[in-house]
ROLO-753614 format. One record per residue: residue in one letter; z, y, x of N, C-alpha, C in turn. Coordinates in steps of 0.02 Angstrom, whole numbers, plus 50000, padded with zeros to 5 digits. Layout:
# residues N
PT  res   n_c3   n_c2   n_c1  ca_c3  ca_c2  ca_c1   c_c3   c_c2   c_c1
PT    a      Z      Y      X      Z      Y      X      Z      Y      X
...
END
This chain:
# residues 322
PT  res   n_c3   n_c2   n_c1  ca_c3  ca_c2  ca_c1   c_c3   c_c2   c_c1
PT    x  46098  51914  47363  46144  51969  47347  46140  51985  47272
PT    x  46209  52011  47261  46211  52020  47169  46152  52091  47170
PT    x  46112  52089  47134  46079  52169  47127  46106  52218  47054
PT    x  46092  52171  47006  46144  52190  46928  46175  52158  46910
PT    x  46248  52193  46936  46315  52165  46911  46321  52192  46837
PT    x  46305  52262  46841  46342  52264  46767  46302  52214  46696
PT    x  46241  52202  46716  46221  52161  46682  46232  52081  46669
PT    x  46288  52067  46712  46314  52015  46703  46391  52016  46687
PT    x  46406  52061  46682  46459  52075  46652  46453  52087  46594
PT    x  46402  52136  46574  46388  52134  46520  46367  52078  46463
PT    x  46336  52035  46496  46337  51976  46469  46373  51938  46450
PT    x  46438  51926  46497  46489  51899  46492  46552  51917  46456
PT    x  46525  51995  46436  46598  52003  46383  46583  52002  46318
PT    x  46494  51999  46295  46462  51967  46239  46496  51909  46224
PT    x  46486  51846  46283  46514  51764  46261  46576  51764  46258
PT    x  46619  51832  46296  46696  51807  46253  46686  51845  46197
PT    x  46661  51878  46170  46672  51915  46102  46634  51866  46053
PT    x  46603  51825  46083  46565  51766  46031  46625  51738  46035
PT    x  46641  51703  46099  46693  51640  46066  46761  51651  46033
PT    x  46767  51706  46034  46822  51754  45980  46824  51754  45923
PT    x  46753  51789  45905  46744  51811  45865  46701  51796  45813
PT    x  46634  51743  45838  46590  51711  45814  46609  51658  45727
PT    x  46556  51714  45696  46574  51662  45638  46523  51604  45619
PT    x  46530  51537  45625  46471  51475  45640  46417  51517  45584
PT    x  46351  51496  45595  46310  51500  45552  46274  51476  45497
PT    x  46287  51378  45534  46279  51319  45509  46349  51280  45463
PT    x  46322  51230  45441  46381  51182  45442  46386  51125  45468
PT    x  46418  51134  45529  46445  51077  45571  46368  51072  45634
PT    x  46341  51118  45640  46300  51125  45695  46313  51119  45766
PT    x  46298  51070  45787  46316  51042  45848  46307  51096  45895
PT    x  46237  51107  45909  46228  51144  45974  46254  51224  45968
PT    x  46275  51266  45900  46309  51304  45909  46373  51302  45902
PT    x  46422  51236  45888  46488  51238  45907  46488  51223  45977
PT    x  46454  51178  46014  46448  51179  46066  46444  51233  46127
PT    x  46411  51288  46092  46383  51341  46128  46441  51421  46135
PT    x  46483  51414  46050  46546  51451  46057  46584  51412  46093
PT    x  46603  51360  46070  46656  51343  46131  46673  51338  46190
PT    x  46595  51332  46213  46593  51333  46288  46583  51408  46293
PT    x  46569  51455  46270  46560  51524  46299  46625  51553  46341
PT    x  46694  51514  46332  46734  51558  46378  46726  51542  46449
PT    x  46683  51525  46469  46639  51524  46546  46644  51578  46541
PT    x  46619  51640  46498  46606  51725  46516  46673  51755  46571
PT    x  46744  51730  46526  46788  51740  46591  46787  51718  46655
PT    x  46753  51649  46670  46757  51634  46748  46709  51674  46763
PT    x  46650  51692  46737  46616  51739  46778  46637  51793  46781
PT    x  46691  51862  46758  46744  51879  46787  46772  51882  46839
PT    x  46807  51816  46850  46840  51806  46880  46788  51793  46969
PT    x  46754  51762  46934  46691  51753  47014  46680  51831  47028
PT    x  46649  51875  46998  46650  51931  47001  46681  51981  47038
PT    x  46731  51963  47022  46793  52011  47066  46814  51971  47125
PT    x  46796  51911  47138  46806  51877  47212  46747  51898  47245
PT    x  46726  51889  47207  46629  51912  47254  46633  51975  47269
PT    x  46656  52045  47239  46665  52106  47261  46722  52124  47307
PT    x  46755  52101  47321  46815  52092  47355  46799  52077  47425
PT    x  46756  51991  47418  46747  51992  47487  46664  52015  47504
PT    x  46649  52053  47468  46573  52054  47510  46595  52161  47528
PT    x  46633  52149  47521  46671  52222  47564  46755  52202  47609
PT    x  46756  52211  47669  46835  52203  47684  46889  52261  47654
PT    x  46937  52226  47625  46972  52296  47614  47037  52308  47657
PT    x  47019  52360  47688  47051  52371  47757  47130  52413  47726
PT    x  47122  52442  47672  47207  52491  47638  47220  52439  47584
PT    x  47281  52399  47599  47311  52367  47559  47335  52406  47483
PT    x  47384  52467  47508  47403  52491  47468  47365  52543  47445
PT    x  47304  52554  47451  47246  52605  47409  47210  52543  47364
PT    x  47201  52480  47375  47176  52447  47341  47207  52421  47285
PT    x  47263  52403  47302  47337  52397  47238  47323  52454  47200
PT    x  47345  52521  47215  47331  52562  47169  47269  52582  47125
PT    x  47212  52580  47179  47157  52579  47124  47136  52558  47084
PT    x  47186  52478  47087  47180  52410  47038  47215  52432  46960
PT    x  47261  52451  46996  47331  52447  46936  47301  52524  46901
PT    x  47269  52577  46935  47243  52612  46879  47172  52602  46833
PT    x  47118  52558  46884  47069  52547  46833  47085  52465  46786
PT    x  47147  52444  46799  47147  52395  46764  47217  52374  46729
PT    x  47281  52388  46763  47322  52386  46745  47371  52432  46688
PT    x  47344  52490  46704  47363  52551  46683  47333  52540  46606
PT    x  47280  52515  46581  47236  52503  46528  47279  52451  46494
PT    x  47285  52399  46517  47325  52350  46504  47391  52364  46478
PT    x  47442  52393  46506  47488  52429  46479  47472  52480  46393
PT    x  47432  52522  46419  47416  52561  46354  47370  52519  46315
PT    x  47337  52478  46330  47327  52430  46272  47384  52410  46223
PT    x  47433  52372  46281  47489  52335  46254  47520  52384  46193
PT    x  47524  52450  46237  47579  52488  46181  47537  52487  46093
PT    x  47484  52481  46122  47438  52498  46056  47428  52454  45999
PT    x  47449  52394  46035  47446  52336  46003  47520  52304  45992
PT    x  47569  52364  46005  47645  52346  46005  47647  52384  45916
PT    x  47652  52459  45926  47646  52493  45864  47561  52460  45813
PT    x  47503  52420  45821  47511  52410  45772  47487  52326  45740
PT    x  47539  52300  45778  47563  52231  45769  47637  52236  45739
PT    x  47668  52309  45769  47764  52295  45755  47786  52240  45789
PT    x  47761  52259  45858  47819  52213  45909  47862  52263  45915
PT    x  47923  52208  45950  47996  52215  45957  47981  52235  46019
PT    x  48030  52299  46057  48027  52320  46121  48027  52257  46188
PT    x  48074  52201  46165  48086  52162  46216  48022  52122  46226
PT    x  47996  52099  46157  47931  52053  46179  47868  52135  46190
PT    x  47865  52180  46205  47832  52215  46237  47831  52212  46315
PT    x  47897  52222  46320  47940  52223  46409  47907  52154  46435
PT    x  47904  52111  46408  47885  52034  46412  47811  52031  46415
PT    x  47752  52059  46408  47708  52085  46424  47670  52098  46465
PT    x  47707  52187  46486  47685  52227  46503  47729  52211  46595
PT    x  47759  52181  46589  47775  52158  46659  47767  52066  46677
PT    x  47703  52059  46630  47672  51967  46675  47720  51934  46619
PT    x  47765  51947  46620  47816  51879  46610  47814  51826  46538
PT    x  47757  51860  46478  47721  51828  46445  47678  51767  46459
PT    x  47620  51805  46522  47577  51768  46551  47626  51700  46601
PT    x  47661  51698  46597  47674  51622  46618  47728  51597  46561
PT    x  47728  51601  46508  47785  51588  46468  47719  51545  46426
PT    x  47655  51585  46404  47620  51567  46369  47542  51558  46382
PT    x  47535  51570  46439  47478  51545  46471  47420  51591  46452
PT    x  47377  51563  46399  47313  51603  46357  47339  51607  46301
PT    x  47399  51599  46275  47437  51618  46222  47447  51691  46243
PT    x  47471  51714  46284  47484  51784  46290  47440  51849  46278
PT    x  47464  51893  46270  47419  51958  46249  47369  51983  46307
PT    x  47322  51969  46313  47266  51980  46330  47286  51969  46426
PT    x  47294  51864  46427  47311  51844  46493  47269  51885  46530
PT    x  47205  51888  46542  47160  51880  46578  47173  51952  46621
PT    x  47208  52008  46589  47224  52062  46636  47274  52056  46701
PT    x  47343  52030  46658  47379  52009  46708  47368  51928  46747
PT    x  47325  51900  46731  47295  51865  46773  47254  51888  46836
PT    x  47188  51932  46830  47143  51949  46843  47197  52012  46925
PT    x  47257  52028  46898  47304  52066  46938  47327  52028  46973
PT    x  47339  51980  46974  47373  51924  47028  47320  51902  47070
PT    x  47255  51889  47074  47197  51884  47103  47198  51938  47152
PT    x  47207  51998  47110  47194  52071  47161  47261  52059  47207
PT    x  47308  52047  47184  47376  52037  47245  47366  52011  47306
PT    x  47340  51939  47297  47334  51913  47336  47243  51884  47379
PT    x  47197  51923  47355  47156  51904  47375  47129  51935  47450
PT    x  47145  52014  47466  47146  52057  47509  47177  51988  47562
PT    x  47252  51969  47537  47294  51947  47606  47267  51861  47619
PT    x  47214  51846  47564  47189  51788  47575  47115  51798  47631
PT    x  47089  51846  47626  47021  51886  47653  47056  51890  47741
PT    x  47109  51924  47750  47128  51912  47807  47176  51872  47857
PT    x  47164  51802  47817  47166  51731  47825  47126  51706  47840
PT    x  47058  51728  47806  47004  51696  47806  46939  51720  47877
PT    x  46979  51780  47875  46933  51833  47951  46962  51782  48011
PT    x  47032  51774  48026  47053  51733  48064  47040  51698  48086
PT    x  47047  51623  48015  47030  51542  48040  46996  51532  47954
PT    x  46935  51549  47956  46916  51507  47902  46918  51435  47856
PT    x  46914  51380  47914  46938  51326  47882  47000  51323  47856
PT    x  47061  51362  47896  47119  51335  47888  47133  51391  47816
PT    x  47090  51440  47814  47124  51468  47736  47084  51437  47694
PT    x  47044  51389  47693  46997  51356  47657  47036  51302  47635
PT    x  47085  51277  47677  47110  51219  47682  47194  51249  47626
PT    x  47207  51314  47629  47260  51321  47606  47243  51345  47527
PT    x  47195  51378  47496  47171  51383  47456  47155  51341  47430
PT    x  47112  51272  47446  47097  51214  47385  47184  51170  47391
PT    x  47206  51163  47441  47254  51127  47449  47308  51147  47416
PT    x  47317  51218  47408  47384  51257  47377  47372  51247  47298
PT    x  47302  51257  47280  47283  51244  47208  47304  51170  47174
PT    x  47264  51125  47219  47277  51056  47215  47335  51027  47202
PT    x  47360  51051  47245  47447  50999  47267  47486  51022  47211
PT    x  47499  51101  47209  47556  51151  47161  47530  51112  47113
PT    x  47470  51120  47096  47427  51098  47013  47472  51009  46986
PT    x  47449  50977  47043  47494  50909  47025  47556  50910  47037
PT    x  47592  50949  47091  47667  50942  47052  47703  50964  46994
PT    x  47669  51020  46980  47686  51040  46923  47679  50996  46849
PT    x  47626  50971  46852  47609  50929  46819  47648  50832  46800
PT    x  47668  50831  46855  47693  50769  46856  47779  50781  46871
PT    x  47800  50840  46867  47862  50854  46894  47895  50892  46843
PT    x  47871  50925  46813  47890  50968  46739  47845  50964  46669
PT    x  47862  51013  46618  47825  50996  46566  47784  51072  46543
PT    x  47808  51109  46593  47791  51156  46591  47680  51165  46599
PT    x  47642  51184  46550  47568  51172  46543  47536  51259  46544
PT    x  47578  51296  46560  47552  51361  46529  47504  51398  46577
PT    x  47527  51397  46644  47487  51418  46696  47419  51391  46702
PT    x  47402  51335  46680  47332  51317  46726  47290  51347  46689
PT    x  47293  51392  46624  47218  51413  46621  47208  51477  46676
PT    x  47248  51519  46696  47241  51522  46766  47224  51497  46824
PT    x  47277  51454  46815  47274  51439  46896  47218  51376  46915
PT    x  47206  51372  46850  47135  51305  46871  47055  51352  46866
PT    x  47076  51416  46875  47043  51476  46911  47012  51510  46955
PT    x  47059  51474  46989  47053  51449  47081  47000  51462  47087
PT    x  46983  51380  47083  46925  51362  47107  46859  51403  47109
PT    x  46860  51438  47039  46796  51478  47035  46805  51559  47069
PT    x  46849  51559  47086  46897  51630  47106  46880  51637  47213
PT    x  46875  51555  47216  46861  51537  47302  46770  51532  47305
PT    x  46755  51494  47244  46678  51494  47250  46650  51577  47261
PT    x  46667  51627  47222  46641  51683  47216  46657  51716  47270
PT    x  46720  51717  47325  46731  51736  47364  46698  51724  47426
PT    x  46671  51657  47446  46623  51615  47479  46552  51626  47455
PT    x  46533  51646  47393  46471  51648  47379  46440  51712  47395
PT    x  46496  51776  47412  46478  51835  47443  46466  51829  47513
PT    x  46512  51788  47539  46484  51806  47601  46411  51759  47624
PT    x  46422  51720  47598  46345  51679  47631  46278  51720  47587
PT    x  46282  51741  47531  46245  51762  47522  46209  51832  47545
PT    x  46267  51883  47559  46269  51902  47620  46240  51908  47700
PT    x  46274  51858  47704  46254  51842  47778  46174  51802  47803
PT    x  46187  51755  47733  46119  51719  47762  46076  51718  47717
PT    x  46077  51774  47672  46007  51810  47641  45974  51747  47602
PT    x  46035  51706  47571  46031  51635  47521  46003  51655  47449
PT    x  45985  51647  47426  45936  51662  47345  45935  51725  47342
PT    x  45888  51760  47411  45875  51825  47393  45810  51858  47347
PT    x  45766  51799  47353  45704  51821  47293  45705  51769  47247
PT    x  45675  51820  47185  45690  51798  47116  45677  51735  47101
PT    x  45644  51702  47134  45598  51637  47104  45653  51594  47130
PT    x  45692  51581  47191  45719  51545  47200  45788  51534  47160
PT    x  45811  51606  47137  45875  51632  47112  45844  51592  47063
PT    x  45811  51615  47023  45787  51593  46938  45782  51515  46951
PT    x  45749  51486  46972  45746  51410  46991  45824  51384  46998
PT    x  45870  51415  47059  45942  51359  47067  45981  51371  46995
PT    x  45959  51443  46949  45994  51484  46880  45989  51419  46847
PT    x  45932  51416  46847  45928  51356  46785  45946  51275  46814
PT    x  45932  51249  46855  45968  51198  46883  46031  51198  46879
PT    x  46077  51242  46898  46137  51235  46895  46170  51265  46822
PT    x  46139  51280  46797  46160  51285  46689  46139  51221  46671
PT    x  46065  51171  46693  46077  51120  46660  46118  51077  46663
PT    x  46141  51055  46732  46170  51019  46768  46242  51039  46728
PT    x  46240  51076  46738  46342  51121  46722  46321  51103  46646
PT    x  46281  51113  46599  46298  51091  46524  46301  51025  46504
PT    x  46251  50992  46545  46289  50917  46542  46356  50896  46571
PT    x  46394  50920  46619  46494  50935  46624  46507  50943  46582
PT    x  46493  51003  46561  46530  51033  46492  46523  50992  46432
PT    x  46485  50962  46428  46485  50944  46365  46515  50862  46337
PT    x  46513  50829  46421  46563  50785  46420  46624  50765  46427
PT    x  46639  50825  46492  46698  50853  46508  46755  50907  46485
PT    x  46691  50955  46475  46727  51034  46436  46722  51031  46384
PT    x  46691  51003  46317  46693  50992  46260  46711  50948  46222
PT    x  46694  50892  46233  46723  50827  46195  46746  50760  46220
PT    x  46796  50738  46257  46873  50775  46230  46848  50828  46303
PT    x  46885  50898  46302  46884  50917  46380  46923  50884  46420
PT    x  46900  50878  46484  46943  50856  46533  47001  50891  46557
PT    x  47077  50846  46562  47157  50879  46548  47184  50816  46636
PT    x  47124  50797  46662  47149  50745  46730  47123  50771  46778
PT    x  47153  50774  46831  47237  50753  46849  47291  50795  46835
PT    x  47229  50861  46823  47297  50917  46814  47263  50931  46741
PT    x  47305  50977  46710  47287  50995  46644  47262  51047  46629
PT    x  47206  51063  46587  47137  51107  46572  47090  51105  46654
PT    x  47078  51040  46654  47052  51033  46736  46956  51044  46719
PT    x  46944  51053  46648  46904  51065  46633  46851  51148  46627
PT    x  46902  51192  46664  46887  51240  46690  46864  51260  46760
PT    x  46888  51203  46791  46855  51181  46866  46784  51142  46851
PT    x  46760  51125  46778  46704  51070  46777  46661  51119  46764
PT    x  46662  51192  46725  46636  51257  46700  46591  51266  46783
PT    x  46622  51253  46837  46579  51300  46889  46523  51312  46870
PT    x  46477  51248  46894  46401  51247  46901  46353  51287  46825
PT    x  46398  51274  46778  46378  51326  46715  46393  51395  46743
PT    x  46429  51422  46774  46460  51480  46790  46415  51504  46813
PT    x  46409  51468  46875  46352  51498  46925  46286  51510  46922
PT    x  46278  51453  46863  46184  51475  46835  46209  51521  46799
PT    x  46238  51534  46772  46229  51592  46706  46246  51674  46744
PT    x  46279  51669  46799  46276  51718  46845  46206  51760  46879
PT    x  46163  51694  46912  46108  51701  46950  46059  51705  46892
PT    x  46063  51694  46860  45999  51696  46780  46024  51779  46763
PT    x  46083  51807  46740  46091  51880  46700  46080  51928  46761
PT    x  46104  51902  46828  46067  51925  46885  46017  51953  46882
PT    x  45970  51928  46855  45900  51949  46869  45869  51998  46785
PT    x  45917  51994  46759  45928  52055  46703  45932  52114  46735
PT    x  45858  52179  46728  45885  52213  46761  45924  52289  46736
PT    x  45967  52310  46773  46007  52352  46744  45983  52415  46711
PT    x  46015  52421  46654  45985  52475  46629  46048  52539  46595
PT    x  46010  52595  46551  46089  52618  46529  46138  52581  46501
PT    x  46097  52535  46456  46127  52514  46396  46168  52472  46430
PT    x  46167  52426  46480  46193  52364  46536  46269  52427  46564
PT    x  46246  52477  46591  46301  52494  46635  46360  52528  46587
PT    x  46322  52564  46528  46348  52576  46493  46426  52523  46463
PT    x  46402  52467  46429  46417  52423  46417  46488  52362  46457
PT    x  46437  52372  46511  46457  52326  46570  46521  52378  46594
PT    x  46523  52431  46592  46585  52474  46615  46634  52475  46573
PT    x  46639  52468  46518  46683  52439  46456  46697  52358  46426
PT    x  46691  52330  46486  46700  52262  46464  46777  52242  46467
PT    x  46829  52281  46482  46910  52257  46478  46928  52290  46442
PT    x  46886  52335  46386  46883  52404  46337  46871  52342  46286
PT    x  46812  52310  46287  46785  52256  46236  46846  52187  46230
PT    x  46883  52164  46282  46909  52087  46281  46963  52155  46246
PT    x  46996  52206  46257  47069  52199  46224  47043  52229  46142
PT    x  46986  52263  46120  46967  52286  46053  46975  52218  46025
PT    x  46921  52191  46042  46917  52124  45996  47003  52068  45983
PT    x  47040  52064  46037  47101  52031  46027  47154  52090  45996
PT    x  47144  52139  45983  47197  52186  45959  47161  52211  45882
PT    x  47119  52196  45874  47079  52230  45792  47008  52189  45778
PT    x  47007  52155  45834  46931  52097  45798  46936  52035  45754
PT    x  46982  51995  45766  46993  51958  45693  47031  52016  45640
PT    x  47036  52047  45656  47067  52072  45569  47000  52099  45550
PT    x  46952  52134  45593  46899  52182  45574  46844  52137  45536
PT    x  46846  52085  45595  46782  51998  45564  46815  51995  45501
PT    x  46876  51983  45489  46883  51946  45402  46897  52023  45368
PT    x  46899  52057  45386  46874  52108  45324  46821  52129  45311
PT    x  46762  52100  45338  46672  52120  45363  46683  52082  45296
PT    x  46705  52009  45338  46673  51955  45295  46694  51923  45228
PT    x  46746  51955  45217  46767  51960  45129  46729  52009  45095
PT    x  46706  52066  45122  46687  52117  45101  46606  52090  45087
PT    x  46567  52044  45123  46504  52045  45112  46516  51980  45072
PT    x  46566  51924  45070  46544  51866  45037  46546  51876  44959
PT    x  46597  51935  44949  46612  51944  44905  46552  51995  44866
PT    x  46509  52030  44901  46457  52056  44865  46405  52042  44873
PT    x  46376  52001  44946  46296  51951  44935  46329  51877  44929
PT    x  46379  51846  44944  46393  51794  44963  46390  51762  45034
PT    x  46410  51707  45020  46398  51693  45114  46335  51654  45111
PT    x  46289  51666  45144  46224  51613  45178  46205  51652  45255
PT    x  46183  51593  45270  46160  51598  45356  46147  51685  45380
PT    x  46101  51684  45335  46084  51787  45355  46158  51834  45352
PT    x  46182  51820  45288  46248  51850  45303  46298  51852  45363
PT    x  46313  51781  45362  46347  51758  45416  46334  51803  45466
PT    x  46267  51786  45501  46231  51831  45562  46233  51902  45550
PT    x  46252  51932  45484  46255  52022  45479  46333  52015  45494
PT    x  46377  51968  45477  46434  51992  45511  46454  51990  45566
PT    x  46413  51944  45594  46438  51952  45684  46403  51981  45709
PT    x  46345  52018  45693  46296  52080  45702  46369  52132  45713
PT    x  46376  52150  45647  46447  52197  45632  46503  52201  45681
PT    x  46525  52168  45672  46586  52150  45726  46587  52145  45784
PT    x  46535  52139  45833  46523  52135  45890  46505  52202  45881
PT    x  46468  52223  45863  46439  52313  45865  46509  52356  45861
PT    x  46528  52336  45805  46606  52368  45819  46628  52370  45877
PT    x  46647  52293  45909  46683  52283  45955  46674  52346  46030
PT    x  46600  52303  46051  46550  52371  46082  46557  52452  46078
PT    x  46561  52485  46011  46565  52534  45997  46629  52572  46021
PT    x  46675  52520  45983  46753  52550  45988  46767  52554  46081
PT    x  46749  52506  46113  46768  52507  46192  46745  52550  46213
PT    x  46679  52552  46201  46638  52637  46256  46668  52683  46238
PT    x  46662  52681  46182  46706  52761  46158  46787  52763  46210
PT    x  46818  52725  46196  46880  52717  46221  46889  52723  46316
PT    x  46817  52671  46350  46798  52680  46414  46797  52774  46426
PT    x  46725  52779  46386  46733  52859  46406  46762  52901  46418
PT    x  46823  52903  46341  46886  52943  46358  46922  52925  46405
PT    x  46950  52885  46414  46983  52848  46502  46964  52866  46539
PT    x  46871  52873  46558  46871  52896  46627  46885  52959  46632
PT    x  46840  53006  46589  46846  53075  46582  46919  53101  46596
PT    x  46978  53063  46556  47052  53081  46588  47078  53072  46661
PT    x  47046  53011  46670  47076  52994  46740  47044  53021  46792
PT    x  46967  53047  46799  46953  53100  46846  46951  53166  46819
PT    x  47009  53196  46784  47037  53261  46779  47096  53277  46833
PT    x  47136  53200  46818  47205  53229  46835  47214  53176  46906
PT    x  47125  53161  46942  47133  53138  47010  47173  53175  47058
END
């Protein structure tokens, strides 16, 4: 059973704010280009995340769960957008384009902060996948890898259209997390630490050797394209069961409760904030390794800072006017 989630969340919105935002330290350092690039694993664990909470509770009110979605997540998303409409100076129409999905399949991870209205299409349909799965388990087992699979290659061999699969090759880790609640669950599977910590690290080594042949150089784009986000699992999953055993603290829940506070700060004001750190210090110590590391010190602290603050006020509003 998960015991600290927010501490793996918290973890995980660190490695997207590294692979964002990270300025190298070295030159031409293998194991830390290696290590930003592969950090957007932090989103599949996300995404496992919210399959794993989903099904290790049934949710019996369709439409109380829609809503509670679209206000702790959607609703944010929107007022992000506007925020980043006025001060980007977007045009109303590519706002509308947005703030109703229709970005997120035009441009895939090009779009303004996919992973919300991604992460919303999950919540749509995962409830009505859960009671598919109460039914006839194999056969929603069978419609889930199969629906991924098949759509994934026609699309692929039938149009030219590439924008969906960093989604939808999502899936996979989206069905693992949903399956990994209930057995863990049920059959009380890596419930003490030693074993958790033991499969943690087996399955990060195992998953960094994928990654690094598959997800990094060239990544793997066969049969379907960015299929190298399906190769991320076994990294996923150790790095899950390892921050797992991080145990929660203020600073974690704190943190960990502002992590869709942190992915939209950093894509709406973190590269502009990083290159104004970092003109500002090259230009008065210069750049060397220590520097480097005081600006992504900086900028991540920013990042951090600006979300809680922003988390706080959000909640404080939204249980006023419950």
């Amino acid at each position: 059973m998960m015991k600290n989630r927010r501490s793996v969340m918290m973890v995980s919105a660190f490695m997207i704010a590294c692979f964002h935002l990270w300025v190298p330290l070295g030159m031409r350092n293998p194991v830390e280009i290696f290590l930003q690039k592969t950090a957007f694993i932090g989103v599949d664990m996300f995404f496992f995340l919210s399959a794993y909470s989903i099904s290790a509770r049934e949710v019996t009110d369709y439409k109380a769960f829609l809503v509670s979605r679209l206000k702790s997540v959607y609703l944010k998303f929107i007022l992000f957008a506007v925020v980043a409409c006025i001060y980007a100076h977007w045009k109303l129409p590519y706002l509308f384009r947005v703030v109703t999905g229709l970005d997120l399949f035009k441009k895939g991870g090009g779009a303004f902060l996919w992973f919300l209205p991604a992460i919303m299409l999950f919540y749509l349909i995962l409830p009505l996948y859960q009671k598919l799965d109460k039914k006839n388990r194999p056969l929603a087992i069978g419609v889930g890898v199969g629906a991924w699979f098949i759509i994934g290659l026609l699309v692929t061999f039938l149009t030219k259209y590439k924008a969906m699969f960093i989604f939808w090759n999502r899936i996979p880790v989206v069905l693992v997390g949903f399956y990994a609640a209930k057995l863990m669950h049920s059959e009380r599977v890596l419930s003490k630490k030693g074993a958790k910590a033991l499969a943690g690290v087996l399955l990060l080594a195992v998953g960094s050797v994928l990654l690094y042949f598959f997800g990094y150089q060239p990544p793997l784009m066969k049969p379907i394209p960015d299929m190298y986000y399906v190769i991320a699992i076994p990294s996923t999953l150790g790095l899950i069961l390892l921050t797992d055993l991080i145990p929660e603290c203020g600073f974690s829940r704190v943190v960990g409760a502002a992590t869709l506070e942190m992915y939209a700060v950093q894509m709406i004001f973190g590269y502009d904030f990083s290159a104004f750190v970092l003109n500002r210090i090259a230009k008065s110590m210069g750049l060397t390794t220590g520097t480097k590391l005081l600006v992504n010190v900086i900028s991540v602290t920013f990042v951090v800072a600006v979300a809680v603050l922003i988390n706080q006020i959000y909640e404080r509003i939204r249980k006023r006017i419950r």
